[in-house]
N, C-alpha and C positions, 0 to 999 in steps of 0.2 A: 504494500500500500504506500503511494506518496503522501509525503509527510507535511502535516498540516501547515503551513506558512501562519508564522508569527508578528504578530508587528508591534510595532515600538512608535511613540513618539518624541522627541526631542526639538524644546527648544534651546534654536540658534541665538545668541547675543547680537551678533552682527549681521552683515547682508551672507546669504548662499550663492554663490556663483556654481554653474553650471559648464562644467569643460576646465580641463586643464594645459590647454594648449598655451601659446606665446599669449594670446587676450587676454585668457583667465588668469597668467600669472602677474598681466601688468596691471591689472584692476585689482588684484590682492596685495600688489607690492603699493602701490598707491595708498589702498585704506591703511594697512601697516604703520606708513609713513605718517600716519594720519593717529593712529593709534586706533584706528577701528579694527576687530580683529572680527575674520571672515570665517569661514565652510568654503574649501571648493571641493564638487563633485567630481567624479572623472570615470565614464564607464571601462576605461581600458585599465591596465594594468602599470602606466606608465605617465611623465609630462610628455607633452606635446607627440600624441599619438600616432598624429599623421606623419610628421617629418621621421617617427622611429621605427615604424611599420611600414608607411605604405609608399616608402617613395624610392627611387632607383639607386644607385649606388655611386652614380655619376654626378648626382644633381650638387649644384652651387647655386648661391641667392642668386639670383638676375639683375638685381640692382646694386649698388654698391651697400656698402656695411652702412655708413653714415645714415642710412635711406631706411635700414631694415632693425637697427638697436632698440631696444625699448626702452622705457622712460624709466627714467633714475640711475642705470647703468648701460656704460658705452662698449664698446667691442673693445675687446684688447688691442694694444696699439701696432702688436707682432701678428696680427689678423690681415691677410691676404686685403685686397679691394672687395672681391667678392668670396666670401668666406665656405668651404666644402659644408657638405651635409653635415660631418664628422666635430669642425668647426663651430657650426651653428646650435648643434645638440648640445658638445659640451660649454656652450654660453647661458644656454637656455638653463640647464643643472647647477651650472653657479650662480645664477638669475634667482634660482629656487633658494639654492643654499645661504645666500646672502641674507634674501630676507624670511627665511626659516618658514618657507611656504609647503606643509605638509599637506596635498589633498589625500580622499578618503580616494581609493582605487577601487576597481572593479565593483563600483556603486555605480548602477542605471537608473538615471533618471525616468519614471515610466508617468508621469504626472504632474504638473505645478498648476494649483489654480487657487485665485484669491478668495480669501471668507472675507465677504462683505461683512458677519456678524461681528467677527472679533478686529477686522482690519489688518490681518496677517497673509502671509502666503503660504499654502502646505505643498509640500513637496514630497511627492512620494518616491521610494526607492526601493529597488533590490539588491541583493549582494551577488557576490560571482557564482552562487548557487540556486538562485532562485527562494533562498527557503526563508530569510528572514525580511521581514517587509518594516521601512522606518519609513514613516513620516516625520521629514523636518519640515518646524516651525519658526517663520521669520519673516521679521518685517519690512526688508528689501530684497527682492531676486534678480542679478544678474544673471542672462545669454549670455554665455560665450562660448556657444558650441560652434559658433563661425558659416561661414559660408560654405565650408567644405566639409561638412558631415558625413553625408553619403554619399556611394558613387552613382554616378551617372550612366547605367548600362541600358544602350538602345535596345531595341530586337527588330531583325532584320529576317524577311522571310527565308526559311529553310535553316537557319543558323542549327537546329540539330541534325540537319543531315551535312554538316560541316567535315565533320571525321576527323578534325587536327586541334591543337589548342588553342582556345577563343579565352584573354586574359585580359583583365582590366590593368594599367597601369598602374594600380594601387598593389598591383603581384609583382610587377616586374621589377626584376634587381640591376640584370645588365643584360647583353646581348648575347652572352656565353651560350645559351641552351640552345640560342638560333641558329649558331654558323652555319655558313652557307645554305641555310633555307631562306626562301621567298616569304617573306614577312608582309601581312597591310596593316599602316597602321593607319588607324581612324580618329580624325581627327586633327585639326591644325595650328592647337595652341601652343603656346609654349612649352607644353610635357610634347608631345605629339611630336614637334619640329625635333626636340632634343632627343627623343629614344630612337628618331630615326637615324640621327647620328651616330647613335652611341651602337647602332645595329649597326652601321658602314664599319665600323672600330670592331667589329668579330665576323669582316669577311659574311653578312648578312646580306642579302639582297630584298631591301625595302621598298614600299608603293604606300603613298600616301596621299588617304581621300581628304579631299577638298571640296567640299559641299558649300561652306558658302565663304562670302568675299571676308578677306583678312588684310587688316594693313602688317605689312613686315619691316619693322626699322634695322639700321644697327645697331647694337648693345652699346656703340660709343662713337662718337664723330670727333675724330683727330685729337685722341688720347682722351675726351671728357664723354662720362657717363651723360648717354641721351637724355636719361631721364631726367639729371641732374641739368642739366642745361635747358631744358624743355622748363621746370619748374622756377630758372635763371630767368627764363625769358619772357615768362607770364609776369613776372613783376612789372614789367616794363610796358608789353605788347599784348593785344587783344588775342584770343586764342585762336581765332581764324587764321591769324596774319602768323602765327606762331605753327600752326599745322601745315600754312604754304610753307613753311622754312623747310619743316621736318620732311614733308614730301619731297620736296626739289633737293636735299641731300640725300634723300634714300635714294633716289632718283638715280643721281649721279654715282652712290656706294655702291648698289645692290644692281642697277638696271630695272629694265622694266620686267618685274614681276611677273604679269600680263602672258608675257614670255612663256612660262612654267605651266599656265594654267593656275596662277595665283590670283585674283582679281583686289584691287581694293576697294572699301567701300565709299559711296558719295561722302559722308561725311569723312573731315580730317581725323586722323589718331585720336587727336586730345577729346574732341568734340566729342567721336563716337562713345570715348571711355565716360566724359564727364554725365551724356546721357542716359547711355542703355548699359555702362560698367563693364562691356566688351574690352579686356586688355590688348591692346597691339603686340603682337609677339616681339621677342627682340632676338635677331640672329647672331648665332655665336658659329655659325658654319655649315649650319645644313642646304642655306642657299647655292653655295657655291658646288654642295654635293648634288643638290637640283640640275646645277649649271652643266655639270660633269657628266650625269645619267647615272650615277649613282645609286640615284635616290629618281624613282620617278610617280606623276604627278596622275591621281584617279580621279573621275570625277565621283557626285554618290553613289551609294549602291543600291544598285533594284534587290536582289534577291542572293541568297547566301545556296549554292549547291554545296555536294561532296566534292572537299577538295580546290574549289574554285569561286570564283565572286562576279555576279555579273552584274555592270555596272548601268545607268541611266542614258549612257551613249551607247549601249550596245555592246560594248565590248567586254569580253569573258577571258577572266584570266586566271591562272592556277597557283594556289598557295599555300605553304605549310603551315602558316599558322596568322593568329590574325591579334592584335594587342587596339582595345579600345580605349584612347586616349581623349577620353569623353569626360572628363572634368565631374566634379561632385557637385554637390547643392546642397541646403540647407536643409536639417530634419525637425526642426524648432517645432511645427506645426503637429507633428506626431505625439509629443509629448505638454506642450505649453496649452494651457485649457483657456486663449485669450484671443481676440482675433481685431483688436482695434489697434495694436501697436503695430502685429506683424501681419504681412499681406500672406491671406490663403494658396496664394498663387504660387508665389515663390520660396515662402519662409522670410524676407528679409524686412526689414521697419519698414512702415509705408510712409514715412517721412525722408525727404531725401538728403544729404548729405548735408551739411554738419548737425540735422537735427535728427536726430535716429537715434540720438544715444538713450535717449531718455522718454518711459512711458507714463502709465499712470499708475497711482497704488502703490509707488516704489520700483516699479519695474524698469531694469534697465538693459541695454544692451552694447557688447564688447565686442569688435572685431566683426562687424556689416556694413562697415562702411565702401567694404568695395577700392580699398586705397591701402590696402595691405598694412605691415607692421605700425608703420609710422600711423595709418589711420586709428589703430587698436589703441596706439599710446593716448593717443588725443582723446579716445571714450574713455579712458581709463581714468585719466585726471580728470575729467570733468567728472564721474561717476564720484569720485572721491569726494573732490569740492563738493560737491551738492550733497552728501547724504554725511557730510560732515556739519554741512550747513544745517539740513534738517535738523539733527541729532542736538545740534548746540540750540533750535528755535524751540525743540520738545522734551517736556518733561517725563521723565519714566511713568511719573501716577498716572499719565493720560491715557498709557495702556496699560501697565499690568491688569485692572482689575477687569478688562473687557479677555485679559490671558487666561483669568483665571474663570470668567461666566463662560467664554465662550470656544475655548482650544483646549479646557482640561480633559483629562490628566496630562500633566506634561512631567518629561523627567529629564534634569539638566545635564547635558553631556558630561 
């Protein structure tokens, strides 16, 4: 017989954050600093789950380090420009260690929804066994399960009569398993342009679909990080007149795109990102493997046979194996019992950039803004300041006795 699942309540002193990735640590190191002390949850086993599990063996940040540090502590000064996987992990563990940031592991979030009676938020949980069930009690809840929670796996007709390995990038380590097989990888972001590389690096032979228009810059224009210089120039220049710049240099670095079966989109880089949060990829060489035939260019794919892919122009081609470089999304919406902060649609605030950090009821969120590290820092301090502000405008008797009518029994961690 399975055994009865027990549950627990506890109340939290401070805010509960949700996820232990690079957000969740900068929003704990923030209230820390503050002297508010937090909960974070984390269904994995580990900080920052994604970068220790699911990501390739090859990857380095894309941006420079200055771009990607979190707030309160800078990258070491013997840190590369753009810092290895290897690098990054062990900054993020000192990140922790510094400010003695313990989350609860292998706790799943399966529930958060606010009691209007008592004005708290309960949070329900599992452990890695499914058997014991805690509900926490608290009266702020950070998101920081970020934008890249789950993966993003299409399904494409016949995919089980495929007969070879159909892998999501969140499995792939390096190109090792591939050599010399015919590889498609799907997808044209920046995992997608890089694993194709990193498949050319073991004697792989790669085909990469191209479904819809992507801008492609380069990673740096005459020794300065694009991105950094892109961010130089919006102080000055309107962002239109800032995307003709970046076009007419890629223009000149890369060639026309066009060329490959790459298309870019009507709007400029900056513009596309600012609106619809589409990143521009940034090439670190797989263009040139484009250039080469190396690396060649598919259009979508109609229907998945044994062994083979046939595409939307007709043409049928044969392949060992297939790696879907389909990006994740957000799974907020699965577990958060709220629907006026974050849109149904996507998981992400329905408020747009720089006002997303913060909901109603105490709810807030870390790391949606779509603007990566440096964006998570920026929700971080502001979460801080504000529930530092609150705390010093409210007096405890205002709630305990609504703690005690309306969330008893409670028992303090």
């Amino acid at each position: 017989m399975a055994a009865a699942k027990t549950t627990r309540r506890i109340l939290v002193p401070g805010p509960v954050i949700v996820g232990a990735g690079p957000s969740g640590l900068a929003a704990a190191a923030c209230l820390k600093e503050k002297g508010i002390p937090s909960l974070i949850l984390e269904r994995a086993n580990c900080i920052a789950s994604l970068w220790q599990l699911k990501t390739y063996d090859r990857l380095r940040l894309h941006l420079p380090k200055k771009f990607c540090e979190l707030i309160l502590m800078p990258f070491p000064a013997d840190f590369p420009t753009y810092p290895t996987k290897q690098q990054f992990l062990g900054y993020l563990k000192a990140y922790a260690e510094r400010f003695d940031l313990k989350p609860a592991f292998n706790t799943t979030v399966v529930s958060a929804k606010y009691d209007t009676c008592s004005g708290l938020w309960l949070v329900k949980t599992l452990g890695l066994k499914n058997e014991e069930e805690i509900e926490y009690v608290c009266q702020w809840l950070i998101v920081a399960t970020g934008e890249n929670a789950e993966e993003v796996v299409p399904e494409f007709e016949g995919t089980k009569d495929f007969g070879g390995p159909i892998v999501h990038t969140s499995s792939y380590k390096s190109g090792e398993m591939f050599r010399e097989k015919k590889v498609l990888v799907v997808g044209c972001g920046n995992s997608g342009m890089e694993v194709c590389l990193d498949l050319c690096n073991y004697n792989a032979k790669p085909s990469l679909v191209v479904k819809d228009s992507v801008h492609i810059l380069p990673q740096e224009i005459l020794g300065i990080s694009t991105f950094g210089l892109s961010m130089w120039l919006l102080k000055w220049f309107p962002m239109r007149l800032v995307d003709r710049f970046l076009l007419l240099v890629s223009r000149f670095l890369l060639g026309d795109t066009a060329r490959f079966g790459i298309h870019r989109p009507r709007r400029g880089p900056l513009e596309l990102k600012s609106v619809t949060g589409k990143t521009p990829v940034l090439d670190i060489g797989t263009l040139a493997k484009i250039r080469s035939g190396h690396i060649k260019v598919c259009k979508a794919i109609k229907q998945v046979k044994h062994q083979s892919v046939v595409f939307i122009d007709g043409k049928v081609e044969s392949f060992d194996a297939i790696i879907l470089a389909t990006g994740y999304r957000s799974n907020v919406m699965s577990w958060l019992k709220e629907t006026s902060m974050f849109s149904e649609k996507n998981g992400l605030p329905r408020k747009a950039f720089p006002n997303g950090w913060k909901g109603e009821s105490g709810l807030y969120s870390v790391g949606f803004t779509q603007r990566g590290l440096l964006g998570a820092s920026m929700d971080a301090k502001r979460i801080a300041e504000d529930i530092e502000h609150r705390r010093k405008a409210e007096k405890a008797t205002h709630i305990m006795p609504r703690l005690v009518t309306c969330a008893s029994p409670l028992a303090q961690p």
